[in-house]
C-alpha positions in Angstrom: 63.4 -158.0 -14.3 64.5 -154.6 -15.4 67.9 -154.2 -13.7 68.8 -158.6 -15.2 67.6 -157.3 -18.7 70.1 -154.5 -18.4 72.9 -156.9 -17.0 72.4 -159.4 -19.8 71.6 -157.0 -22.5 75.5 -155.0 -21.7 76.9 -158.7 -21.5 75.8 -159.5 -25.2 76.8 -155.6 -26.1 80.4 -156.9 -24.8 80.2 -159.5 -27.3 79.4 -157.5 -30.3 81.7 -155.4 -29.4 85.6 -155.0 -28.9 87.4 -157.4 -27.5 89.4 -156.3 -24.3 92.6 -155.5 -24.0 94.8 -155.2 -21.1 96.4 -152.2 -20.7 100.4 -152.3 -20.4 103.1 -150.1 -19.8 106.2 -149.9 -22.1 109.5 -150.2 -20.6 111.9 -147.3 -21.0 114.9 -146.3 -19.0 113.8 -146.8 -15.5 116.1 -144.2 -14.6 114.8 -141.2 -16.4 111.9 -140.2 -13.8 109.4 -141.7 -12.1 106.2 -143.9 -13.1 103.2 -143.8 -12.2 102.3 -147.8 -13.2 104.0 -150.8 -13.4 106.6 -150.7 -16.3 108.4 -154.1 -17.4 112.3 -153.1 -18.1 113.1 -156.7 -19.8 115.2 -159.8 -18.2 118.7 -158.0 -19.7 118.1 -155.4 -17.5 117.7 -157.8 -14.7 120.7 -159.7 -15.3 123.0 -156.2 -14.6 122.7 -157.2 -10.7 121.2 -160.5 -10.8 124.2 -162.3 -12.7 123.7 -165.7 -10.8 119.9 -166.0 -11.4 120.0 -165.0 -14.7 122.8 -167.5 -15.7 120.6 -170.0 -14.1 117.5 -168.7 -15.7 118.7 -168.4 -19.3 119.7 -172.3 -19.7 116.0 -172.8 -18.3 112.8 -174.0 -20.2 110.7 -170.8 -19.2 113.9 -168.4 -20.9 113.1 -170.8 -24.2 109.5 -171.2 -23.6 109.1 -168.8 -26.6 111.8 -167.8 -29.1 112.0 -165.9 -32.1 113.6 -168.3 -35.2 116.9 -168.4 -35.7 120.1 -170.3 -36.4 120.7 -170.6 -32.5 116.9 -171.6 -31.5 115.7 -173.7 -34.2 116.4 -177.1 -33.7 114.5 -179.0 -36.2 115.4 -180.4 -40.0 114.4 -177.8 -42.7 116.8 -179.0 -45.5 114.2 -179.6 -47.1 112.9 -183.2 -45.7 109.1 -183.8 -46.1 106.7 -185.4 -43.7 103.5 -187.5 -45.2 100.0 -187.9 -43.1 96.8 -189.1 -44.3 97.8 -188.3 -47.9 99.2 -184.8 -47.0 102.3 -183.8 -47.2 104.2 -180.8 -45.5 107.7 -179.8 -46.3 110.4 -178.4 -44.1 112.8 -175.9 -45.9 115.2 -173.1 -45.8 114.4 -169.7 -48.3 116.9 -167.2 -47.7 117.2 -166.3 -44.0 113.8 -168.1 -43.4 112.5 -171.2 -41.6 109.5 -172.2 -44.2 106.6 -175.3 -43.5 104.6 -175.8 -46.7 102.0 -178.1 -46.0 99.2 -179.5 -47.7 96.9 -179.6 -44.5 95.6 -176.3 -44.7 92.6 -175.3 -45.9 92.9 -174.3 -49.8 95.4 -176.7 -50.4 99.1 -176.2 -50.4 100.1 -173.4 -48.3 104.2 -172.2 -47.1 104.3 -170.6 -43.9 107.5 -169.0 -42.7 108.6 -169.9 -39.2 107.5 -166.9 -36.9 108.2 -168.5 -33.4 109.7 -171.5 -32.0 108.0 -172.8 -28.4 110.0 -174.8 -26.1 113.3 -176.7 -26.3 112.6 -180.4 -25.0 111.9 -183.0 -25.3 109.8 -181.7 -28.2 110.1 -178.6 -30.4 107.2 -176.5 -31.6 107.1 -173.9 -34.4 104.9 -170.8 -34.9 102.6 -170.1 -38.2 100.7 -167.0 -39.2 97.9 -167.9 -41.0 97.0 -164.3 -41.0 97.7 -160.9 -39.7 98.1 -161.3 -35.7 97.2 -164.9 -35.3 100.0 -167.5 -34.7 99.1 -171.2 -35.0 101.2 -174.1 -33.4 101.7 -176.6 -36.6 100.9 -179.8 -35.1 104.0 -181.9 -37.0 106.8 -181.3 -34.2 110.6 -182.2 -33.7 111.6 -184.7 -31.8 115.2 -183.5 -29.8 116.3 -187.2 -28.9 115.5 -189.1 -32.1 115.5 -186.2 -34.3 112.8 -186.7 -36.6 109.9 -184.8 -37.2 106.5 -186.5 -35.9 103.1 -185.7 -35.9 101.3 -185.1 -32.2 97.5 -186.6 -33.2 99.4 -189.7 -34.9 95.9 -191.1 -34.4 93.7 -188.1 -35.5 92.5 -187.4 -38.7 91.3 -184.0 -38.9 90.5 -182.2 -41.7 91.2 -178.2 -42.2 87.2 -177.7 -41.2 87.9 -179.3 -37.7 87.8 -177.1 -34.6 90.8 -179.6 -33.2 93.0 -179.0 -36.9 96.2 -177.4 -36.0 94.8 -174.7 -37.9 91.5 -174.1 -35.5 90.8 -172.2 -32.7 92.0 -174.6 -29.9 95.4 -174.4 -31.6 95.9 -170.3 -31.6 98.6 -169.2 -30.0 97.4 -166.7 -29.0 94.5 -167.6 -27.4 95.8 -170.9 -25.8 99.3 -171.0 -25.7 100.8 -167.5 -25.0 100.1 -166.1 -21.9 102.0 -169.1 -20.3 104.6 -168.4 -22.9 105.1 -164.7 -22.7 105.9 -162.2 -20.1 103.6 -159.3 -20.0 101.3 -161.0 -22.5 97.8 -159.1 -24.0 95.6 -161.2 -26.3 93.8 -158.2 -27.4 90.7 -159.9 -29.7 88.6 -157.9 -31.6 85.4 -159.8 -32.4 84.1 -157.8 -34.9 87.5 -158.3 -37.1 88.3 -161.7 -35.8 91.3 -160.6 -35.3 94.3 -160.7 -32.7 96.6 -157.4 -32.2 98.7 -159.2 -29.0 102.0 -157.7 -27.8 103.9 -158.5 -24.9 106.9 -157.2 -22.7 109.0 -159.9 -23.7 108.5 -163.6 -25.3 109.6 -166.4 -23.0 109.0 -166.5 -19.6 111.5 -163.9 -18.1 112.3 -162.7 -14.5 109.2 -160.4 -14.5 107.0 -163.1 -15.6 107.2 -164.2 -11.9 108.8 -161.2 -10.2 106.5 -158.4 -11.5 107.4 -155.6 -13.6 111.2 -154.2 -12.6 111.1 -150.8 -13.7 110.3 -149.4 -9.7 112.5 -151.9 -8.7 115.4 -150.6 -10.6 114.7 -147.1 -9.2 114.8 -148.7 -6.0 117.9 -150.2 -6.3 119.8 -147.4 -8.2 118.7 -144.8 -5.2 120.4 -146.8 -2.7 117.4 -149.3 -1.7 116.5 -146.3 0.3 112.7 -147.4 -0.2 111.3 -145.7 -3.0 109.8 -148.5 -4.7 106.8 -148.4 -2.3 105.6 -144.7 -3.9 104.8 -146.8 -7.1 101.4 -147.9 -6.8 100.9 -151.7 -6.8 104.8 -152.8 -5.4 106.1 -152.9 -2.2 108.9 -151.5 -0.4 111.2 -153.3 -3.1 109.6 -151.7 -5.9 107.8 -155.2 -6.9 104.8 -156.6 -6.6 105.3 -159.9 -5.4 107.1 -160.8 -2.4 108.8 -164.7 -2.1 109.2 -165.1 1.7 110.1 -168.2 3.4 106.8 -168.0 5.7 104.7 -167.4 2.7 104.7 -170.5 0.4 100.9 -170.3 -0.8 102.5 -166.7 -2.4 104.7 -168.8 -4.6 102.6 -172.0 -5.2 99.8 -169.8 -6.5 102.7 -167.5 -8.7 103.2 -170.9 -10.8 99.7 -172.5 -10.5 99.1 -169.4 -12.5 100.8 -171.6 -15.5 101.0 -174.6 -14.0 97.4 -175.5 -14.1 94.6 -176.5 -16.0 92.2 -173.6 -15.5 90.1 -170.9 -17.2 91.5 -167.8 -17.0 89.0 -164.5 -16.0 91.4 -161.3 -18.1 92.7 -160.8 -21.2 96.3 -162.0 -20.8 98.9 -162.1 -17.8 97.6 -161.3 -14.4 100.2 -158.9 -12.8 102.4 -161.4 -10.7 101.5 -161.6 -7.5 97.8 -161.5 -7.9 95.9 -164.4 -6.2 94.9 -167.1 -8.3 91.3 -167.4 -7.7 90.8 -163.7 -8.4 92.5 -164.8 -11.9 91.5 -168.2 -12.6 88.7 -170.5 -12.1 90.5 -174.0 -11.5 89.5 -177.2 -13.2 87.9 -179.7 -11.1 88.8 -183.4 -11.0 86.1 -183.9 -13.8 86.2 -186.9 -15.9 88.2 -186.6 -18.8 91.2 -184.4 -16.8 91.5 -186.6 -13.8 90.8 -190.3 -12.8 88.1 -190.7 -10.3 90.4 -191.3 -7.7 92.0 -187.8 -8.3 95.4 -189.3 -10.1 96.1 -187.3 -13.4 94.5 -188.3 -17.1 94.7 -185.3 -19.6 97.9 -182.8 -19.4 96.7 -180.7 -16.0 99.6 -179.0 -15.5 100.3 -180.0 -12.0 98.8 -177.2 -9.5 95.4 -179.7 -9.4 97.4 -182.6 -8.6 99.8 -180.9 -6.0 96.2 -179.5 -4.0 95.3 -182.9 -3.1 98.8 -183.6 -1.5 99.9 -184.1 1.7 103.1 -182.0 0.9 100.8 -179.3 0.1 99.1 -179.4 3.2 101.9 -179.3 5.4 103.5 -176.1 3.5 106.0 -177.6 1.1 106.4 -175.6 -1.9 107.5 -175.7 -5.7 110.6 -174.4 -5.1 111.5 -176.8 -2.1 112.2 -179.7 -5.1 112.8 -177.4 -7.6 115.3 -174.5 -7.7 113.3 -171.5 -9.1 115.7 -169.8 -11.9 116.9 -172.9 -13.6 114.2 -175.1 -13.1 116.2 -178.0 -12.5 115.9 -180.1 -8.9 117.4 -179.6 -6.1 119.7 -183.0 -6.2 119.4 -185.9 -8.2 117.5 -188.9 -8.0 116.0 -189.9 -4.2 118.0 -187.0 -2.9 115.5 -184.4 -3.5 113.0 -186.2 -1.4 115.4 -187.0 1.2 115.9 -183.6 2.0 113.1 -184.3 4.3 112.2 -188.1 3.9 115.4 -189.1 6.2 116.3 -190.4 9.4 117.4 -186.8 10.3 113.9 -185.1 9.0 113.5 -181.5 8.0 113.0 -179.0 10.7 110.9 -176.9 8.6 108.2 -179.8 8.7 108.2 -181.5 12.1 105.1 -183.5 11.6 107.3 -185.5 9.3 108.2 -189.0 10.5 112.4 -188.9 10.9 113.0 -192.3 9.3 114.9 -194.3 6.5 112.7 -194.3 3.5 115.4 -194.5 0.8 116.4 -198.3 1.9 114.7 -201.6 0.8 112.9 -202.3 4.0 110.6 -199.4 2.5 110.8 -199.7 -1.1 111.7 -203.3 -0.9 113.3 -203.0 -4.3 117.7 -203.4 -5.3 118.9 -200.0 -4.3 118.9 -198.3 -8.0 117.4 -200.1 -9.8 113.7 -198.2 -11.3 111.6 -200.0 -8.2 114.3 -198.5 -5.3 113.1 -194.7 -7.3 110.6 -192.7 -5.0 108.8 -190.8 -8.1 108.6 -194.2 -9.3 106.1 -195.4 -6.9 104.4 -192.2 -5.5 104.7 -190.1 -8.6 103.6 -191.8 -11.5 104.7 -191.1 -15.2 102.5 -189.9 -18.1 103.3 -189.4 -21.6 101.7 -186.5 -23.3 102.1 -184.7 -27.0 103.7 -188.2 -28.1 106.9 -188.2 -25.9 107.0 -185.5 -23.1 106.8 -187.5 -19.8 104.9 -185.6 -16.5 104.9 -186.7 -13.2 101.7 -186.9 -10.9 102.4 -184.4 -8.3 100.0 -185.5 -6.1 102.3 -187.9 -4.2 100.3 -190.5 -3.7 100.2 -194.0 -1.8 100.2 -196.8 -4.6 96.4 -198.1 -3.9 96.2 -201.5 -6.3 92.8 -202.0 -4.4 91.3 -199.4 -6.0 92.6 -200.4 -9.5 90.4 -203.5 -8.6 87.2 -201.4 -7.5 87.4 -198.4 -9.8 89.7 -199.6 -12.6 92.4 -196.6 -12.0 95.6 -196.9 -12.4 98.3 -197.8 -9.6 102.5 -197.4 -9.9 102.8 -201.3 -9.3 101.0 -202.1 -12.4 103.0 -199.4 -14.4 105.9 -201.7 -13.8 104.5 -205.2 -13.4 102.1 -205.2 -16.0 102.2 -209.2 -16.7 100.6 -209.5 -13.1 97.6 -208.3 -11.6 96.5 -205.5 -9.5 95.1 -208.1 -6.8 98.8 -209.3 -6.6 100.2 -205.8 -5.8 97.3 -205.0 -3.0 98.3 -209.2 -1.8 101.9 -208.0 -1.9 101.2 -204.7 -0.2 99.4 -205.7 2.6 101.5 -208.6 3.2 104.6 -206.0 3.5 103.0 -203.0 5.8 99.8 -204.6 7.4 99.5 -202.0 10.0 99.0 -199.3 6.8 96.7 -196.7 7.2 96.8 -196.3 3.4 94.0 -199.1 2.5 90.9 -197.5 4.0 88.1 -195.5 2.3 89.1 -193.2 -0.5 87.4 -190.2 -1.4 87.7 -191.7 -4.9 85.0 -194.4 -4.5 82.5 -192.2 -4.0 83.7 -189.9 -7.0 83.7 -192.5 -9.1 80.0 -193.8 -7.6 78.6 -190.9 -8.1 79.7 -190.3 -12.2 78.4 -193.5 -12.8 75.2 -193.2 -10.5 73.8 -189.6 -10.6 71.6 -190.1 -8.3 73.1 -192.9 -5.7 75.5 -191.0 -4.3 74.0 -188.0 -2.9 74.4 -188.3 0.7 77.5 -189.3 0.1 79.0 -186.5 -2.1 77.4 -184.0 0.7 79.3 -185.7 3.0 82.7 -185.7 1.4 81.5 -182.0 0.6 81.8 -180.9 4.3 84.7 -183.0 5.6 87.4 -180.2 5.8 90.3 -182.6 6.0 89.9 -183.4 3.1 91.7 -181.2 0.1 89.4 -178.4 -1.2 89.7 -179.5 -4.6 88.3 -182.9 -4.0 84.8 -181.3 -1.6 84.5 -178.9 -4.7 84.6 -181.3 -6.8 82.0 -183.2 -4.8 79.7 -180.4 -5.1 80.5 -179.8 -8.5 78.8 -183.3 -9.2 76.3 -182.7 -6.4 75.4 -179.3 -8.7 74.3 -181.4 -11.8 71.1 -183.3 -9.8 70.8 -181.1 -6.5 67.2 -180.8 -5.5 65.9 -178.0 -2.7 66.8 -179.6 0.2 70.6 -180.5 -0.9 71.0 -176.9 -1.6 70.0 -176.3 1.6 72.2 -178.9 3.2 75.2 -177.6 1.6 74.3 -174.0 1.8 76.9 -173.0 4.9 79.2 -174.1 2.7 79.4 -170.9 0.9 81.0 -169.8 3.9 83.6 -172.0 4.1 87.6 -171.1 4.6 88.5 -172.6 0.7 87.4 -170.7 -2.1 87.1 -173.7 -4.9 84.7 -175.2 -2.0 82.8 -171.9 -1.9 82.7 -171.2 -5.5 81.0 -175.1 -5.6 78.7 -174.4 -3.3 77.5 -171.7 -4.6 76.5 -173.6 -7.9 74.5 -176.1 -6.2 71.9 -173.6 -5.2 70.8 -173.2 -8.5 68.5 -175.7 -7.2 67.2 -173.6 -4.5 63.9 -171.6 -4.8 64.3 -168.1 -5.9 63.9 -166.7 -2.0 66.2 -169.2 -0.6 68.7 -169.0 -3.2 68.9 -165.3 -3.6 69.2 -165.5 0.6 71.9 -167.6 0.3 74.4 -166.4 -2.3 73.8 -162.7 -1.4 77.1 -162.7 0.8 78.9 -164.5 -2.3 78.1 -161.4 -4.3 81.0 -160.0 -2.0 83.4 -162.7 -1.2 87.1 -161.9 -0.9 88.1 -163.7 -3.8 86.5 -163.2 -7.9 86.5 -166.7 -8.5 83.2 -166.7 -6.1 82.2 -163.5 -6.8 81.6 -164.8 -9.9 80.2 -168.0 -9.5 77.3 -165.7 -7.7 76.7 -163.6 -10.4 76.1 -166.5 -12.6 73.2 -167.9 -10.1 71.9 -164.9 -9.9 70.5 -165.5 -13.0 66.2 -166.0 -13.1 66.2 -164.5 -9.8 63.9 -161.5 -8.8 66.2 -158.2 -8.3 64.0 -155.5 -9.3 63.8 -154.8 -5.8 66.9 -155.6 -4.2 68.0 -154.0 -1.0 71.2 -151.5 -2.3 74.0 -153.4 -0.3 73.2 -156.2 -2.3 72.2 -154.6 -5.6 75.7 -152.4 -6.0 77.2 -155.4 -5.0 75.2 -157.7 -7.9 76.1 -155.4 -10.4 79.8 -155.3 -9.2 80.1 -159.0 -9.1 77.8 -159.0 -12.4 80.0 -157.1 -14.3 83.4 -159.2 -13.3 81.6 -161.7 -15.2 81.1 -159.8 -18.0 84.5 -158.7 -18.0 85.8 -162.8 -17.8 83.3 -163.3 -20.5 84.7 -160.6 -22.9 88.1 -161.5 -22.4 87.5 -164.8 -23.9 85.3 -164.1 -26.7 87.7 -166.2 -29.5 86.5 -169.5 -27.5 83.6 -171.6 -28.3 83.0 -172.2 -25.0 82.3 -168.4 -23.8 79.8 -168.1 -26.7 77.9 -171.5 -25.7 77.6 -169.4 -22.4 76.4 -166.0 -24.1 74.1 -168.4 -25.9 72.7 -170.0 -22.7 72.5 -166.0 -21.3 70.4 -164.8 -24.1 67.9 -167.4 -23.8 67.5 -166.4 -20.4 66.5 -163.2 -20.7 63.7 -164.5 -23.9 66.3 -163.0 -26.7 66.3 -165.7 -29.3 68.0 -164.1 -32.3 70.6 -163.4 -30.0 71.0 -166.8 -28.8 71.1 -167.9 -32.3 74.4 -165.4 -32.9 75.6 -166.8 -29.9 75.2 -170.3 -31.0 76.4 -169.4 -34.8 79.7 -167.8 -33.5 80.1 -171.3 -31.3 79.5 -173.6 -34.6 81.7 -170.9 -36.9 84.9 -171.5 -33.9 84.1 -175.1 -33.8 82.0 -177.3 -36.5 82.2 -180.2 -34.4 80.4 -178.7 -31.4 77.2 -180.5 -32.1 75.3 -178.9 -29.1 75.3 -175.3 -30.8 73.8 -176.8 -34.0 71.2 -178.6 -32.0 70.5 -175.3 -30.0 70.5 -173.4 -33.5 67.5 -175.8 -35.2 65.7 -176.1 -32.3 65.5 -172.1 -31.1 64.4 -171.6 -35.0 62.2 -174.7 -34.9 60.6 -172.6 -31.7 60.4 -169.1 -33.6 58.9 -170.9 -36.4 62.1 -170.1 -39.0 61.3 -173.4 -40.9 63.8 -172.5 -43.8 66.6 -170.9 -41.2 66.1 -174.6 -38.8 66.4 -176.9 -41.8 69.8 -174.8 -43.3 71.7 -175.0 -40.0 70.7 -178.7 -39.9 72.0 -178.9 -43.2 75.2 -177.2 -42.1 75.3 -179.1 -39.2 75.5 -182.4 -40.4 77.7 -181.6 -43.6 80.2 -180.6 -40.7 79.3 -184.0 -38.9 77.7 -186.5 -41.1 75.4 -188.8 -40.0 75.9 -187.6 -35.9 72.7 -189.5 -34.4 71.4 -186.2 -32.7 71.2 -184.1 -35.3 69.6 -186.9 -37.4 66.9 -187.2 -34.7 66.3 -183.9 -36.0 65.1 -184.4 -39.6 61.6 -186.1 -38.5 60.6 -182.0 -37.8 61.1 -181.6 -42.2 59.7 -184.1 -43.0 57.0 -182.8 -45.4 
């Protein structure tokens, strides 16, 4: 009890105390002498030999991802034109050099803001605030490139200043949320003591290094003559970077983007060095309701790398940049070309389990060659609209299943186009044109979707879809993940060799579901977690290991608890500006029997976000517990004044009534 005292006690120290900040090297001139860590040189440095790439590059979305205002990168209408929402008005204008937003959605009142950044290029436009020293806001009223007009992205919402989801709350800093995706060589740098961000960066926008790795080895490398140098600087290879792109490696590159193109929680302070894995940097999002359909297809914006996991193209090696050339971003061809690079009567000999036959011809898409119907990503890559008007693709490349639109009520590419008919007249269609299809069996998302609305139907199912490895990883973890919420003893100790299996999201889930294990068993079962090849586990462990006995732990597994114990820590502290980590500190301290500091926890939660009714509950009722009667009935007070008349907290007032 000692030794988890000690681990939980330095976990809420971390949270009282500085925020971390990873450490980065400055660039310099390369040339000048050696360095002894990696040093980012900047993408103009890059472009003296790399002229091709970086002409691609700079007409790219990642070079514009971030810019600094100017006459060049600011696209939008500040002549002065004003915008009006729920009786607030904001005002785009020029003052001197300046881009200026004065808005009257701000808390205060009427507030101008001069333009400090300016995030992306299309199809929308997004402009940096600072609402004070370090922190940089994206203003929620956007441009519009193709209609050109300035348009709000909640049109729907009406949040007030004291909302956690206002443009002006903490799921809308920039620097907490936006930049590290943004930014190459990105450090948040939080201090929670000021509450206040002192970021920096090697370079805004997503330059070469953002993928490649810092250049400044490389360079030396290159200016001696390639003569191999660039492997005495620790961290890069014989190149001088860390990251190497090699045809027989794809998973290298997939996980390199899934870094940004994901929907995932991310372990450090800002940018991983490129090349690290992705599991020892993130912790992926599952296919939870809310982010995905139950049949896996995409809901909320989830950034792809999710999507892509549960493909068959994934599965057989293909990779971003086999549809997508890297530098520019664009495709490879246009239209049904880029998936007949391999989808053809000739085939691609880099996949040879591909069927070689015609696919872009009506007797497959049974639709007037181009026309919408005859377009591949129109059938087996749907189209979603998010922030108002940017469309994203489902890059899960799916089989249009209408059957399951009847079942489950997901959606299905036949009724995105024929929406005046129904879904049992697209399956009747389908099967009537490939009756032989292999497509219109069971899918694992019937028993997703069984088991979120049934949590306790579905078990032997979801333990089953758990352990069939030909299924995508993402889909069995997500199985567990639901498997977690209800597991009893003898489900943990069904899905207990899955700790050991080869995916890491499936070991990571498995681990979780022994929190229903009894002490022994579970401590038995998740010591090998404790020092599993990839973070992502490691610190899924460390988490179960909480309420366990290790006052007496053999040493193997006691240095490696406290290694894998303070990875979480670490993840924890790097994310100490979200709500969510403090919900988690708050959960920790009442573990270990500290209820003032589970109270902090749950304040900080409730200061972040008003709305997060959970934290005010856990507030009244750890006060109602300590017998605070005055301290309980002012954060109910609080509470409700930030969400009047919410049914739980009311359910509270029966323990004042006196």
């Amino acid at each position: 009890m000692k030794k988890l005292v000690g681990f939980l006690v330095s976990l809420l120290s971390l949270a009282l105390g500085p925020g971390a900040s990873a450490a980065r090297a400055e660039g310099g001139d390369p040339a000048a002498g050696s360095t002894p860590h990696p040093v980012y040189v900047g993408s103009t440095v890059c472009a003296g030999c790399h002229d091709a790439e970086a002409k691609a590059w700079r007409s790219s979305h990642h070079a514009r991802a971030w810019m600094a205002p100017s006459e060049d990168t600011v696209d939008g209408d500040f002549s002065g034109v004003a915008f009006e929402k729920d009786g607030r008005t904001t005002r785009f204008f020029r003052e001197g050099g300046d881009f200026v937003i004065e808005t009257e959605d701000f808390a205060g009142g009427r507030r101008a803001f001069k333009v400090e950044g300016v995030g992306g290029v299309a199809p929308l436009q997004q402009y940096l605030l600072e609402t004070e020293p370090g922190r940089l806001q994206s203003f929620d009223v956007v441009w519009d490139q193709q209609k050109k007009r300035w348009y709000h992205l909640y049109p729907d919402q009406k949040l007030t200043p004291k909302d956690g989801l206002h443009w002006s709350g903490p799921y809308k800093t920039w620097n907490a949320r936006c930049a590290e995706c943004h930014a190459t060589g990105f450090s948040k740098a939080y201090d929670l003591r000021t509450r206040r961000y002192s970021s920096s960066q090697a370079e805004i926008g997503v330059g070469c290094e953002a993928c490649h790795g810092p250049g400044a080895a490389h360079v030396v490398w290159a200016r001696a003559g390639k003569g191999g140098q660039g492997s005495l600087f620790p961290g890069t290879g014989d190149a001088g970077l860390p990251v190497r792109f090699a045809k027989g490696l794809p998973e290298v590159e997939i996980q390199q983007c899934a870094g940004c193109h994901s929907r995932r929680e991310p372990f450090a302070d800002g940018n991983p060095l490129p090349g690290a894995p992705f599991h020892d940097s993130y912790r992926l999002a599952l296919l939870t309701p809310g982010l995905y359909h139950p049949d896996g297809q995409i809901l909320d914006e989830v950034y792809v790398y999710g999507s892509f996991l549960q493909s068959k193209m994934y599965d057989k090696g293909v990779r971003c940049s086999n549809c997508h050339e890297p530098h520019g971003g664009d495709l490879r061809a246009e239209g049904n070309a880029v998936c007949t690079q391999c989808h053809s009567p000739t085939g691609n000999a880099e996949f040879p389990s591909l069927t070689a036959r015609r696919y872009d011809d009506p007797s497959h898409h049974f639709h007037k060659p181009g026309t919408a119907g005859a377009q591949c990503v129109s059938c087996h890559m749907i189209e979603r609209i998010y922030m108002g008007i940017d469309g994203r693709r489902d890059h899960s490349f799916r089989v249009p299943r209408p059957d399951l639109t009847e079942t489950l009520g997901t959606p299905n590419a036949c009724s995105d186009c024929h929406a005046d008919k129904p879904a049992s007249w697209a399956a009747a269609v389908l099967k009537k044109r490939f009756p032989e299809s292999a497509h219109r069996g069971p899918h694992y998302g019937e028993v997703l979707a069984g088991a979120q609305r049934n949590p306790s139907g579905f078990d032997a199912e979801l333990l089953e879809l758990a352990g069939h490895d030909g299924l995508p990883g993402i889909v069995r973890a997500t199985a567990l993940d639901l498997l977690a919420e209800r597991a009893t003893p003898q489900m943990a100790a069904r899905a207990a060799p899955l700790i050991h299996d080869a995916d890491p999201l499936v070991r990571a889930a498995a681990v979780s579901v022994q929190r229903a294990a009894q002490p022994p068993d579970r401590l038995r079962r998740i010591a090998g977690a404790l020092e599993d090849p990839v973070r992502a586990v490691r610190i899924a462990a460390a988490r179960e290991m909480l309420g366990l006995p290790v006052a007496h732990l053999p040493p193997r597994i006691d240095r490696a608890a406290r290694s894998a114990s303070k990875e979480w820590q670490a993840a924890n502290a790097a994310k100490l500006d979200f709500p969510e980590t403090h919900l988690v500190l708050g959960g920790t301290a009442l573990a270990m029997r500290n209820p003032k500091a589970a109270v902090a926890a749950f304040r900080e939660v409730t200061r972040l976000d008003p709305q997060m009714v959970n934290a005010w509950i856990m507030q009244v009722r750890i006060l109602l517990a300590v017998r605070d009667m005055p301290a309980a009935q002012f954060a109910l007070q609080k509470g409700l004044a930030a969400n009047p008349g919410d049914p739980n907290l009311m359910a509270l007032k029966p323990y004042f009534a006196q």
